[in-house]
N, C-alpha and C positions, 0 to 999 in steps of 0.2 A: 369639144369644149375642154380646156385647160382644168385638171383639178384646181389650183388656185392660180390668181392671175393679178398683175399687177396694172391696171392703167391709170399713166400719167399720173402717177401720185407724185405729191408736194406734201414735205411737212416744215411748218414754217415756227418757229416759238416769239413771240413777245407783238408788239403792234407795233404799226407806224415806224417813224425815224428808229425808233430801238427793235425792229424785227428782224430777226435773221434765218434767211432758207436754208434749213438744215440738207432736205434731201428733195431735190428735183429733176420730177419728169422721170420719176422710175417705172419702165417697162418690164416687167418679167411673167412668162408664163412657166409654170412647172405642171407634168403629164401627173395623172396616176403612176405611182409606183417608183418615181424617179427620186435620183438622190442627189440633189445641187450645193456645190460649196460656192459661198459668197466668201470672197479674200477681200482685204481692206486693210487699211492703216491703221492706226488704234486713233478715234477721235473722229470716224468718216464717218461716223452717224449707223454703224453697222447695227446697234442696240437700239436707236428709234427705228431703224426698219423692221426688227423680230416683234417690237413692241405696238407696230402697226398692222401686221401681218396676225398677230396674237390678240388683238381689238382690244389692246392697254390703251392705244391710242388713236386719235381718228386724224386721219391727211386733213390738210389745211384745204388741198382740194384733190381731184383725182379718185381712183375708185377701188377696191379690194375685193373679189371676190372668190369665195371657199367655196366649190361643188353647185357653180354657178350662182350660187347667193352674195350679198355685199354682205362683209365682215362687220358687223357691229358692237359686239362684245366678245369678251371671252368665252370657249367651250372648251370641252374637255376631249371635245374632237380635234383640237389643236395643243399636243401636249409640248410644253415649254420645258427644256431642259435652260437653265439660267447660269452666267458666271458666278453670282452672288451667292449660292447657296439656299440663300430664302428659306431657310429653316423657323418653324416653332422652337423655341429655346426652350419650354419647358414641358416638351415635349420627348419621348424618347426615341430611338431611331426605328423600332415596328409602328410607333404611332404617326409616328411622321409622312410617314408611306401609309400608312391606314387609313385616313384621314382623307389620303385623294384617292384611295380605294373605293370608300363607302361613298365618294360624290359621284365616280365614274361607274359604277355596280351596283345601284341602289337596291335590288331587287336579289341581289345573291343573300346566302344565310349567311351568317356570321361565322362558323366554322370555313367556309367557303374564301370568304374574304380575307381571314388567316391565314389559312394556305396560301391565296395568292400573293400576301404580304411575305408572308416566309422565303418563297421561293425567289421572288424579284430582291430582298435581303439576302440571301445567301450566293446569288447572279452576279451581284456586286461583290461579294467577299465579307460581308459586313455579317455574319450570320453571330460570332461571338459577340457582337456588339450590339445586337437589336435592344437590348433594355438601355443601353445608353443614352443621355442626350448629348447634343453637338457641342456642350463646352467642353463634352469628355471626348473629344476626337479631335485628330487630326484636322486640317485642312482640306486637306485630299481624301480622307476619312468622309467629313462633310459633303464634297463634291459626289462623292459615289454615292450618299442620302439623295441628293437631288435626281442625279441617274437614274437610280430604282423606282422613285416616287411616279419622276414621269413614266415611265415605260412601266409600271405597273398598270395605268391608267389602260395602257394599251389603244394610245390616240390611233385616229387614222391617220393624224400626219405630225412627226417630230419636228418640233423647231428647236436646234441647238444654239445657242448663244456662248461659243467662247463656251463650252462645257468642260473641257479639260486642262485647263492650259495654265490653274494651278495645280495640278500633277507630279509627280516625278514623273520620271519616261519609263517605268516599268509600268506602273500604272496606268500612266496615258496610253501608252500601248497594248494594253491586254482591255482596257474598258474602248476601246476605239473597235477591237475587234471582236468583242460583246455587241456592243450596238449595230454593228455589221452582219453580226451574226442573226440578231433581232431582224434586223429588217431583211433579210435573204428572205427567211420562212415566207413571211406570207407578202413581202414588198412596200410596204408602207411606204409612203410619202415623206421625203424628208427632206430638211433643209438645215443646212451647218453651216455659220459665221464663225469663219476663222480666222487667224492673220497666220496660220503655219501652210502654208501653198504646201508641203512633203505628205502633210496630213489631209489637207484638200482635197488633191490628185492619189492618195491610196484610197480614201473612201467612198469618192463623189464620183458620178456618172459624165457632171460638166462643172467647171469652173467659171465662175463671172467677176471679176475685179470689179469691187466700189470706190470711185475716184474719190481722192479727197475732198474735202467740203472747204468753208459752206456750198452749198449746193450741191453737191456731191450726186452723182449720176452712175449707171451703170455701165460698166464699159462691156468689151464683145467678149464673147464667149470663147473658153477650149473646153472642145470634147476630150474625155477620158479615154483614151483609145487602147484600156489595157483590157485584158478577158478577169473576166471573174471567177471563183473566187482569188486576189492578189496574194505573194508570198511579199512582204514587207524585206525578208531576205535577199531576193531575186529583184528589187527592183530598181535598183542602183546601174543593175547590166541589162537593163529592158531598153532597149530605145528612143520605144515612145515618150517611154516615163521620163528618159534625161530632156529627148525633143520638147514636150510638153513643159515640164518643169523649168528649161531655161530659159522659152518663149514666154511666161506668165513672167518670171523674175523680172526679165529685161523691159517689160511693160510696166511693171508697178516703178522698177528705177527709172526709167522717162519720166513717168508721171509726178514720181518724187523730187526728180530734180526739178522740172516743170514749178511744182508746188513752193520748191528751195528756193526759184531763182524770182517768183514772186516775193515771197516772205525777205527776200534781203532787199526791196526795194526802198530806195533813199525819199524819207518825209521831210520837210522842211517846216522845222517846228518852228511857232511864233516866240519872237524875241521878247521874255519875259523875265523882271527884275523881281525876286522873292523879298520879301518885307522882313524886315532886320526888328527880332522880336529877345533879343539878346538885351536882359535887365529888366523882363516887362514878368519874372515870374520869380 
């Protein structure tokens, strides 16, 4: 049995003549312990998929299920790392992370729950900053708020959404192999939508491109065929990593030209005279 599993999901927004299928006929199974990057175009519907996966949303039809059960709400056994940030504003950055502390730990003391706030604050780098709130931070300051909050939680399965990629790249690079780091120990389940395939293929087990939409579908898989743990230095001269890397590019540029040579198709718009309203104001 697939730790989570995706069948024949559909998600569709509005009704009748004005409906349109965002994501159809998505099949995906991911193991215990596995790390899957989802790549996509910005606009593929990659955010209603984490958001149906994380039961924000429910498929128009098709089915979700986490640890053999269908996904109906939110848990905390599915921790969501968001592009948004998603912060309490008047909140400060140990409360912030506290907060999904004391929902995920109900039963620890409160000195307890400190420490673990502390330590997942200072994992991020944010340790001088814990009494701040987020209008007192950076962006990327912000983004490393959401990191710590979720992985304090200690889900048994990460969902990243586009987590980094307001970053600078020193940043993105040292918090990419933090959370790497995280999930070695003890293997957690994970799943990362990204649109960086370099970032993809250094973290992820296997790659799956989301076609563009509407309807947008999963396309076939590459395996990661690099040994772990990766030197991001060395992987420029790895083989795999270029083989790998240039086979995913050359498939999203098909698809996008695919998608170009739709979008520049010629309409024939109705012959229509605009009403001459010159004097009437």
């Amino acid at each position: 049995m697939a730790y989570l599993e995706l069948k024949n999901v559909c998600k569709t927004y509005g009704q009748g003549t004005a409906s349109t299928e965002v994501l159809s006929d998505i099949n995906l199974k991911i193991e215990e312990g596995e790390f899957v990057a989802i790549v996509g175009f910005t606009g593929s519907g990659k955010t209603t998929l984490v958001n149906l996966i994380n039961g924000l949303l429910k498929p128009t039809s098709g089915e979700i299920l986490f640890k053999g059960k269908p996904v109906v709400d939110t848990s905390h056994e599915r921790g969501v790392i968001f592009q948004n940030y998603s912060l309490l504003p008047w909140l400060t950055v140990g409360q912030n992370v506290a907060m999904a502390v004391k929902e995920a730990f109900p039963t620890e003391s409160k000195t307890e729950r400190s420490k673990r706030v502390s330590n997942y604050v200072e994992m991020v780098g944010l340790g001088p900053a814990i009494n701040k709130r987020p209008k007192e931070l950076s962006g990327g300051m912000r983004q490393r708020v959401s990191v710590a909050r979720a992985l304090a939680m200690k889900p048994e399965m990460i969902i990243m959404d586009e987590p980094l990629g307001a970053l600078d790249a020193l940043t993105r690079g040292n918090l990419q192999d933090e959370i790497l780091n995280i999930w070695s120990k003890d293997k957690r389940t994970a799943l990362l939508i990204t649109n960086d395939v370099d970032e993809g293929i250094y973290m992820a087990d296997r790659i799956i491109p989301l076609k563009p939409g509407p309807r947008a579908t999963l396309g076939p898989e590459f395996k990661i065929d690099i040994e772990r743990p990766r030197d991001k230095t060395a992987l420029n001269d790895n083989a795999n990593f270029m083989k790998t890397r240039n086979a995913i590019i050359a498939y999203l540029m098909d698809i996008g030209n695919k998608r170009k040579s739709v979008s520049n198709a010629i309409y024939t718009l109705p012959d229509l005279t605009p009403k001459n309203f010159v004097g009437q104001f």
